[in-house]
C-alpha positions as CSV (number, residue, x, y, z in Angstrom):
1,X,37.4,-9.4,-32.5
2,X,39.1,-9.5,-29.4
3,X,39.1,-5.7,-28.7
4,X,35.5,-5.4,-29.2
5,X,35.4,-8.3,-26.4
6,X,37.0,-6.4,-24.3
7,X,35.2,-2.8,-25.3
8,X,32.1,-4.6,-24.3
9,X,33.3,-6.1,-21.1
10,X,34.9,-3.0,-19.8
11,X,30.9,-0.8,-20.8
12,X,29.2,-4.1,-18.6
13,X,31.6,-3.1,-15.8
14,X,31.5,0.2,-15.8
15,X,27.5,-0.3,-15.4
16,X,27.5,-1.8,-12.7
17,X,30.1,0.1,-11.0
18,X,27.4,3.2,-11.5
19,X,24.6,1.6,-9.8
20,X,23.9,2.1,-6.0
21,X,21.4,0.6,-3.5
22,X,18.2,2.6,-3.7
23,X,15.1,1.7,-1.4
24,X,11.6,1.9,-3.0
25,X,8.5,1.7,-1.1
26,X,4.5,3.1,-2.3
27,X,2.6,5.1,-0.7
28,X,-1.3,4.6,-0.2
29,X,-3.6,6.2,1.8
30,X,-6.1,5.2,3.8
31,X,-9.2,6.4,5.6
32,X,-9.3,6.8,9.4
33,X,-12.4,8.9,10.6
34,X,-12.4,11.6,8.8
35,X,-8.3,11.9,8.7
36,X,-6.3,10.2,5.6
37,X,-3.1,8.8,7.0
38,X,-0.9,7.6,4.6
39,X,0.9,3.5,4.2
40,X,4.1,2.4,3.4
41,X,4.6,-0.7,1.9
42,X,7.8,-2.9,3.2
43,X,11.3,-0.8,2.0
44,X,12.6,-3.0,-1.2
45,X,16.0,-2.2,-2.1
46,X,17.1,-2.5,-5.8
47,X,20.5,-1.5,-7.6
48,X,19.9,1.6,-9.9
49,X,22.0,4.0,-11.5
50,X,20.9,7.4,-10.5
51,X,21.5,10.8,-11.9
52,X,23.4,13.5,-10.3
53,X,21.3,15.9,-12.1
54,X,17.8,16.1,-14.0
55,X,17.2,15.7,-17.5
56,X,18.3,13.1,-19.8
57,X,20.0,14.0,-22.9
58,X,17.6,13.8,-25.1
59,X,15.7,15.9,-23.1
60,X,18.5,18.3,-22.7
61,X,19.2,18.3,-26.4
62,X,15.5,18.8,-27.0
63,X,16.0,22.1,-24.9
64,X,12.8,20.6,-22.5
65,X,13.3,21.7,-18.9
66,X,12.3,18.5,-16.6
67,X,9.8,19.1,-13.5
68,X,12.2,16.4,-11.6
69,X,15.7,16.7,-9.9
70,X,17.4,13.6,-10.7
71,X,16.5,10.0,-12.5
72,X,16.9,6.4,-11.7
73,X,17.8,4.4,-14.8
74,X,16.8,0.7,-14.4
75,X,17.3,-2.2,-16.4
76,X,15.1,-4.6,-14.0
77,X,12.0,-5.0,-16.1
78,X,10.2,-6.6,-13.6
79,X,10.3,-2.7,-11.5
80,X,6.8,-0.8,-12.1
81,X,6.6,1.7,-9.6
82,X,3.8,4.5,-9.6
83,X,3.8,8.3,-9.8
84,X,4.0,9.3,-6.0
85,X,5.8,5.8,-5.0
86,X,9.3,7.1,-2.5
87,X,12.3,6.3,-2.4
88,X,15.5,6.7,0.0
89,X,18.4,7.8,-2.5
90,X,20.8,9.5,-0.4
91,X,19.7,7.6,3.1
92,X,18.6,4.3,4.7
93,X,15.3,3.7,6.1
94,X,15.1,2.2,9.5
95,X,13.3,-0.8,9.3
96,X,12.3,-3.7,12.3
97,X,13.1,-7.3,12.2
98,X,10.5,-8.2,10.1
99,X,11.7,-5.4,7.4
100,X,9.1,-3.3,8.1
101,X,9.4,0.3,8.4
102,X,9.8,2.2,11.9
103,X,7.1,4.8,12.5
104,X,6.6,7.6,14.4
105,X,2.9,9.3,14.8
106,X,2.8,7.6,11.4
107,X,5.9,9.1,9.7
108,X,9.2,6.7,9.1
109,X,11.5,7.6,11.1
110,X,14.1,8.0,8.5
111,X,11.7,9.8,5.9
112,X,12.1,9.3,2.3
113,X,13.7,11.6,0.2
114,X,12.9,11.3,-3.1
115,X,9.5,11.1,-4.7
116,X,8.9,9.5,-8.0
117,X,7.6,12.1,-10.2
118,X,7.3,11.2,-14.0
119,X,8.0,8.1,-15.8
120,X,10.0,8.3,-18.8
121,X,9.7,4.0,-19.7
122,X,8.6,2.5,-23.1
123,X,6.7,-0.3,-23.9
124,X,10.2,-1.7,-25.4
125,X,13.8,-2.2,-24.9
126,X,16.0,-2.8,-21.6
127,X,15.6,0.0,-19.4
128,X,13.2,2.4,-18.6
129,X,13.8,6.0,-16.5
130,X,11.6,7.7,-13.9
131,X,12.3,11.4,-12.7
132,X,12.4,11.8,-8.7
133,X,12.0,15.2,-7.1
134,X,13.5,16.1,-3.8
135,X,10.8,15.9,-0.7
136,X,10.3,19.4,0.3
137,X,11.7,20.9,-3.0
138,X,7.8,21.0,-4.1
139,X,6.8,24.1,-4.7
């Protein structure tokens, strides 16, 4: 009993030693003459494991190639982002005093980096997984 104790306290670590800071904000846009200038919501930042590379491995055993780079695993439940929401993986927006993003002409100054492209969540269980695709590496 007490090796299964510590089995299971070493796999709790070992999550949490995975997951890193990842900023999330959505995306809207709005109507300004006849221009649509996109809204950012106020950065949030959550801890998420992300992938180094796409796919996961049920996917991959599947042989099913994934239109995304990389995936954020998350076990907050309460997370529901949308298809198009961004994120800042491998940077750190620059935000006010008020948490607010900085803009320029409209743009964050620190652009995002990742955009979420698919989500791979079920109605059950602890975690859900949404596939991010590098801004710019659209086709």
């Amino acid at each position: 009993m007490f090796s299964f104790f510590c089995i299971g306290e070493s796999i709790m670590r070992g999550l949490k030693r995975q997951k890193q800071t990842v900023y999330w904000s959505r995306v809207t846009e709005t109507l300004d003459g006849i221009d649509t200038v996109p809204t950012y919501s106020q950065p949030q930042n959550f801890k998420f494991s992300v992938s180094s590379t796409a796919g996961t491995p049920e996917e991959i055993s599947a042989g099913i190639v994934p239109d995304y780079d990389r995936y954020i695993t998350s076990f907050n439940r309460s997370f529901h982002p949308q298809e198009g929401d961004v994120f800042w993986i491998d940077t750190v927006p620059q935000v006010d005093a008020l948490g607010n993003l900085v803009l320029e002409d409209g743009i964050p100054t620190t652009p995002p980096d990742y955009r979420l492209k698919k989500i791979l969540d079920t109605q059950r269980g602890n975690l859900a997984r949404y596939g991010i695709k590098k801004i710019g590496a659209e086709e």
